[in-house]
C-alpha positions as CSV (number, residue, x, y, z in Angstrom):
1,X,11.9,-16.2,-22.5
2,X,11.4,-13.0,-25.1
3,X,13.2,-10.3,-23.9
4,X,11.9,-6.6,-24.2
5,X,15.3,-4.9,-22.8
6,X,17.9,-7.2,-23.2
7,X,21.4,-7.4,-21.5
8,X,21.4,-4.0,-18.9
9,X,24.1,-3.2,-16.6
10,X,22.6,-0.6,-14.8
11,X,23.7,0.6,-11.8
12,X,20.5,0.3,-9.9
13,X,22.1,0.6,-6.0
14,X,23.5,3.7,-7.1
15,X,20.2,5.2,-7.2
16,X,19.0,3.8,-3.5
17,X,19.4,6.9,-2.0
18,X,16.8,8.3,-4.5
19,X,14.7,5.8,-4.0
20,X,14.5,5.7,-0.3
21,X,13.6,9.5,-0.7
22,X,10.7,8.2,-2.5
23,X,9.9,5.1,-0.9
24,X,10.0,7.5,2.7
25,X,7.6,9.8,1.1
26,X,5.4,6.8,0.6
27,X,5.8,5.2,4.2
28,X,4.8,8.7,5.9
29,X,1.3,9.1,3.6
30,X,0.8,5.6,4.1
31,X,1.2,6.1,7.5
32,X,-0.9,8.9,8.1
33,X,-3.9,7.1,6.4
34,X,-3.6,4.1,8.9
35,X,-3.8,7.0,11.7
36,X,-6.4,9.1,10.0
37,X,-8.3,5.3,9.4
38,X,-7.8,4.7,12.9
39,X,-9.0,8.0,14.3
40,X,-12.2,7.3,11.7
41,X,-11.7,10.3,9.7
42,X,-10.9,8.8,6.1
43,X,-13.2,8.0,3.7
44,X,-14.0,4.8,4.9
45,X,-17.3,2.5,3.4
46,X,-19.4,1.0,5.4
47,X,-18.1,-2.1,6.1
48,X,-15.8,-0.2,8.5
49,X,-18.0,3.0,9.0
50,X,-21.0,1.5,9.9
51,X,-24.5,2.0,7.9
52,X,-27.1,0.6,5.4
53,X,-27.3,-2.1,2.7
54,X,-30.5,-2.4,0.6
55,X,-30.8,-5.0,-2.2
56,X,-34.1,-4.5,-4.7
57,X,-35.4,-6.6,-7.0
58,X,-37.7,-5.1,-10.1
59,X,-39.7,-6.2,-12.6
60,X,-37.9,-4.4,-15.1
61,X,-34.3,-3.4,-15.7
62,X,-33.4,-0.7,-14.4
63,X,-30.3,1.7,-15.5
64,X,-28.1,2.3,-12.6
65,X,-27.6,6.2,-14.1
66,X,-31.6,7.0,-13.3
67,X,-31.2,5.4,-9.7
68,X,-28.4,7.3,-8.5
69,X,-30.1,10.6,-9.6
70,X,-33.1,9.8,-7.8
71,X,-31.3,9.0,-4.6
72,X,-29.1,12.1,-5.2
73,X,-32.6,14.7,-5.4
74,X,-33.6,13.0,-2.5
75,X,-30.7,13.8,-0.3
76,X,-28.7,10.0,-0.8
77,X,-25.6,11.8,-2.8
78,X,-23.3,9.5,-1.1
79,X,-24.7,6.5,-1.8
80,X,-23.3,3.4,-4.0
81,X,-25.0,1.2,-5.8
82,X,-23.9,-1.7,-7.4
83,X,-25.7,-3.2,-10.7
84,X,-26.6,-6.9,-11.1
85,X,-28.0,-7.9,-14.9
86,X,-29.2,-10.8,-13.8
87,X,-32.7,-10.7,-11.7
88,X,-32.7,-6.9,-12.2
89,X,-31.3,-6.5,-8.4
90,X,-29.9,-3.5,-7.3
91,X,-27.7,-2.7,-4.0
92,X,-28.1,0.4,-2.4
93,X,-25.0,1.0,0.1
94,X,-25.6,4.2,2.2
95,X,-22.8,5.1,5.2
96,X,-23.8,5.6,8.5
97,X,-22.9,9.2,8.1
98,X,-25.5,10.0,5.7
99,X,-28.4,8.5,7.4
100,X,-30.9,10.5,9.4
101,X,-33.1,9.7,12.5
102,X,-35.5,7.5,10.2
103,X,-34.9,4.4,9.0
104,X,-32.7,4.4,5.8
105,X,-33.9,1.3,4.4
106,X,-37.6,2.8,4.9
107,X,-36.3,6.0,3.0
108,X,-34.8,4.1,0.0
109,X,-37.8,2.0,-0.5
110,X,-40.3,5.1,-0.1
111,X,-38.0,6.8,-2.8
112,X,-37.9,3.9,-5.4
113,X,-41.4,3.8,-4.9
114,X,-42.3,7.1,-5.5
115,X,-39.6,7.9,-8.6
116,X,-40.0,4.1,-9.8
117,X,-44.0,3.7,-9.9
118,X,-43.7,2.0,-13.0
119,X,-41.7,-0.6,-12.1
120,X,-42.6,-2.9,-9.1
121,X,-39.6,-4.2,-6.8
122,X,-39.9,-6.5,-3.9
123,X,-36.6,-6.1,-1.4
124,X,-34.3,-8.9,-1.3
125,X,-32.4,-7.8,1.9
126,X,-31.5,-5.1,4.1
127,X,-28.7,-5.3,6.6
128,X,-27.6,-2.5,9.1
129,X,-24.0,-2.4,10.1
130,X,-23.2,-0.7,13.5
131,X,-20.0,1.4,14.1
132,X,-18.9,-1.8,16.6
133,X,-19.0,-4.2,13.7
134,X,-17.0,-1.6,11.2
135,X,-14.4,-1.1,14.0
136,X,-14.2,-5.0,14.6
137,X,-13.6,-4.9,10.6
138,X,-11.0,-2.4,11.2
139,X,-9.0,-4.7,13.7
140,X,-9.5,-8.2,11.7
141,X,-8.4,-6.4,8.4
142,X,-5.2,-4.8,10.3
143,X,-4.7,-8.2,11.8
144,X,-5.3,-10.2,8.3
145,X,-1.8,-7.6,6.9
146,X,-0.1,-8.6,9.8
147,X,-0.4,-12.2,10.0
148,X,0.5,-12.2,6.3
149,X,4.1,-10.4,6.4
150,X,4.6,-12.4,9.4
151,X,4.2,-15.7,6.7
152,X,6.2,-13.4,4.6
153,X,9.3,-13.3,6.8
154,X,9.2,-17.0,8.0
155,X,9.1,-18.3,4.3
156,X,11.5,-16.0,3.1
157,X,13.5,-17.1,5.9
158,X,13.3,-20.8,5.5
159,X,14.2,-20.7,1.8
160,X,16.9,-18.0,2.2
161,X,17.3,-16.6,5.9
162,X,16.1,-14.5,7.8
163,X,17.6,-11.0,6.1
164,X,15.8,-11.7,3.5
165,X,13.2,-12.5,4.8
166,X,13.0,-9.2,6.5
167,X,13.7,-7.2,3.6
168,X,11.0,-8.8,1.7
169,X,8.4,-8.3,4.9
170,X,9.8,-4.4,4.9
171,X,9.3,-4.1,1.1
172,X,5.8,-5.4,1.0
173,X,5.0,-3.8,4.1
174,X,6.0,-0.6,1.8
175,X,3.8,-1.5,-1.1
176,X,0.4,-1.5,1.5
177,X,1.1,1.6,3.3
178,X,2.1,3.1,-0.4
179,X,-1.1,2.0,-1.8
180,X,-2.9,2.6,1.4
181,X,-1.8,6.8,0.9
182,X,-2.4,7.5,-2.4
183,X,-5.8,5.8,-1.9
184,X,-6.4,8.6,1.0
185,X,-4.5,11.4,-0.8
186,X,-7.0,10.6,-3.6
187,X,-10.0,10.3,-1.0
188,X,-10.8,7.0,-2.2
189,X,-13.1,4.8,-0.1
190,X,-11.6,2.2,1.7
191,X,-13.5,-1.0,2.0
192,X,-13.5,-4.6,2.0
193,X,-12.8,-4.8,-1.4
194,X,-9.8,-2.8,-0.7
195,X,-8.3,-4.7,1.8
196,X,-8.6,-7.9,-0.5
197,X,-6.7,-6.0,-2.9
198,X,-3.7,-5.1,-0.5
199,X,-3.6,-8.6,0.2
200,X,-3.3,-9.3,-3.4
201,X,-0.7,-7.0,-3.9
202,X,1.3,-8.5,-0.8
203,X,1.7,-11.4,-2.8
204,X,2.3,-10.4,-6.2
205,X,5.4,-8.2,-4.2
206,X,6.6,-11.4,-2.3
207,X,6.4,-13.5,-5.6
208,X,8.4,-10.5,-7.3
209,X,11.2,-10.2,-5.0
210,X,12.0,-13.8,-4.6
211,X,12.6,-14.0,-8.3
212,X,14.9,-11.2,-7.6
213,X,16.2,-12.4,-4.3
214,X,16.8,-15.7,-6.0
215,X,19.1,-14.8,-8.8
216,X,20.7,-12.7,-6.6
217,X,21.5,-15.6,-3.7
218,X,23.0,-17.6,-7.2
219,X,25.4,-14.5,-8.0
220,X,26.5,-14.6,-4.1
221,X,27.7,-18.2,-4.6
222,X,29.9,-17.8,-7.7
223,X,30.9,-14.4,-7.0
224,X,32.2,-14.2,-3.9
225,X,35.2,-12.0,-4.6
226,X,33.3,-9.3,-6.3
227,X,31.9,-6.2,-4.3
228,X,28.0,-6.5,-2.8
229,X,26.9,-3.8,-4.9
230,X,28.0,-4.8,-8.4
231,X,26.3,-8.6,-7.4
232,X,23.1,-7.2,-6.5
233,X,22.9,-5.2,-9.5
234,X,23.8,-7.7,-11.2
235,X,21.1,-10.0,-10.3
236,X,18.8,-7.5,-10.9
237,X,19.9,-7.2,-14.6
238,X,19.2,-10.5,-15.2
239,X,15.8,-10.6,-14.4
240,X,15.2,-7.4,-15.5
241,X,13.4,-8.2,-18.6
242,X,11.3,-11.0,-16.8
243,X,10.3,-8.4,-14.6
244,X,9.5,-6.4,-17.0
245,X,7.2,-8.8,-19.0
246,X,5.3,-9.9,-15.9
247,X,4.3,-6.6,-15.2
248,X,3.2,-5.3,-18.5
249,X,1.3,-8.5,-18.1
250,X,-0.6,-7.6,-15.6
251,X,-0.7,-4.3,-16.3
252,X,-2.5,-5.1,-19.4
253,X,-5.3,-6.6,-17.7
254,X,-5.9,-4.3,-14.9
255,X,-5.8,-1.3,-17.0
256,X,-8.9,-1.5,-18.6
257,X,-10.5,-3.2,-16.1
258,X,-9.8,0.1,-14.0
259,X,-11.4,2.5,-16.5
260,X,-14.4,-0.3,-17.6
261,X,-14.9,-2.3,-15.5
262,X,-17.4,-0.3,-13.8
263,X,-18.1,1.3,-10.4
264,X,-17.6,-1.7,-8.3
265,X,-14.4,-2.6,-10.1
266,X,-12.6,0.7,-10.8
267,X,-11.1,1.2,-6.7
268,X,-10.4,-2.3,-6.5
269,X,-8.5,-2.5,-9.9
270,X,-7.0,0.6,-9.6
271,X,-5.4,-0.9,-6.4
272,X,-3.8,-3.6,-8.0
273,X,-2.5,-1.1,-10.6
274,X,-0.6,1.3,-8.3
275,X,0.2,-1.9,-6.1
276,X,1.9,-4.1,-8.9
277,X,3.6,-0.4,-10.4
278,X,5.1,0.2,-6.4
279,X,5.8,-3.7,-6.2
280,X,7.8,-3.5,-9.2
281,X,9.4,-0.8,-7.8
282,X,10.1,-1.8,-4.4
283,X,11.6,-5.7,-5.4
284,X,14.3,-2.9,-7.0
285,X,14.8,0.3,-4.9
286,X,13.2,-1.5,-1.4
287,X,14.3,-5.0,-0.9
288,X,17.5,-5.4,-2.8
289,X,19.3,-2.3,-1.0
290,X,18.2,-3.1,2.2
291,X,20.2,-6.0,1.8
292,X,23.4,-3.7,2.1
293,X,22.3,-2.8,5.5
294,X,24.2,-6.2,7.3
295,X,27.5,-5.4,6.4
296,X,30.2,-8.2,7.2
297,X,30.8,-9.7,3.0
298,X,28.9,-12.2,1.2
299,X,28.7,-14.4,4.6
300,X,26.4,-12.3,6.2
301,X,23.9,-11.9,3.5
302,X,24.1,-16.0,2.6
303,X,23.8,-18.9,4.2
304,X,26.8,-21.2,4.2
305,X,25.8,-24.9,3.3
């Protein structure tokens, strides 16, 4: 494999202490968004808040620019709209918030019509989402993160044990609720799309942290004399520069993607950016010193065959 850094014999647990000052000012915003999320007061779409889509479908093309100013004059500022080339269909996402005693659906069709004259449009749908359905969104998305580090644990455990296993599950756990803040620090809108993303990220941590988990289980075998802190680091220096390559990787993709790829793109990309960053991160400063937690040698921390 090419390698960007080469040999490194940094001292990386030297640094935890750092780190968990950083990785506990991640865990309390991340935590504060789940309770602001819960209590409804983030910026949350309408797949958990509850309100209006409207798909059109025009004659002509139409540039999403001129739509979102004529919903804007007409009191829809917090509307989104999502563009699709083909067909010349437009969706028209309005929250619950915004709407008023009429019909929103009536309202966006009576103000394509009257800015729009030019160009016919039939509607292709319209869908209301109540506030029981978001919270019910709410719940099954919570659940879907839960059920997933709980998979995290028991396959972490089976292939190493359960200390692991639990380090990785606390590490990724990290990543979301990191993610999850800065997303609400940023007033970002959390939606579906959002959620998927976390769930992404979950993964790309667990895959990141076994490699690192993996080399350092090998060190644990054939250095059994030497102290737990120079193995781990250790084992981190050797996969240091595959770590590094992965993520410039990926990096290299998602960056443009966040600042082209469009409106509908740029929260879910940018999720997978900070998530893949903090992943990175946390497979280092997260999982790996929480490891040092079980004292008791290398017997505690690997399972005797």
């Amino acid at each position: 494999m090419i390698e960007i850094v080469g040999k490194t014999n940094i001292d990386f647990m030297g640094k935890r202490r750092l780190a968990a000052v950083c990785s506990g000012a991640f865990i309390f915003l991340g935590l504060l968004a789940v309770v602001q999320i819960g209590r409804g007061a983030a910026n949350l779409g309408i797949d958990f808040a509850g309100g209006t889509a409207v798909q059109l479908k025009f004659d002509q093309p139409i540039r999403i620019e001129e739509a979102r100013t004529a919903l804007e004059s007409n009191g829809l500022e917090e509307a989104e709209l999502q563009e699709f080339v083909r067909g010349n269909k437009l969706l028209i996402r309005v929250k619950a918030a915004t709407t008023i005693e009429e019909k929103i659906a009536d309202r966006v069709v009576a103000i394509f019509s009257q800015e729009f004259s030019q160009n016919r449009f039939v509607v292709d749908s319209s869908t209301e989402i109540g506030p029981t359905i978001g919270k019910k969104l709410q719940q099954d998305a919570l659940l879907a993160i839960l059920i997933s580090l709980t998979g995290i644990i028991l396959y972490i455990a089976a292939r190493f044990e359960f200390r692991f296993g639990l380090a990785a599950a606390i590490a990724t756990f990290h990543d979301v609720l990191a993610v999850l803040g800065i997303f609400y620090v940023l007033d970002k809108e959390i939606t579906l799309l959002v959620v998927t993303a976390l769930l992404t990220l979950a993964g790309y941590s667990l895959t990141d942290t076994v490699v690192v988990f993996d080399r350092i289980r090998e060190n644990l075998r054939t250095r059994r004399r030497d102290p737990i802190e120079k193995v781990i680091n250790s084992g981190i220096n050797q996969v240091l520069s595959r770590t590094i390559i992965t993520t410039l990787t990926i990096v290299l993709v998602l960056v443009p993607l966040t600042l082209a790829g469009g409106e509908v793109l740029h929260d879910f990309s940018l999720a997978l950016l900070l998530g893949v960053i903090i992943g990175t991160y946390s497979s280092v400063f997260v999982a790996s010193p929480l490891l040092l937690i079980w004292p008791g040698g290398h017997g505690r921390l690997l399972r005797r065959g």
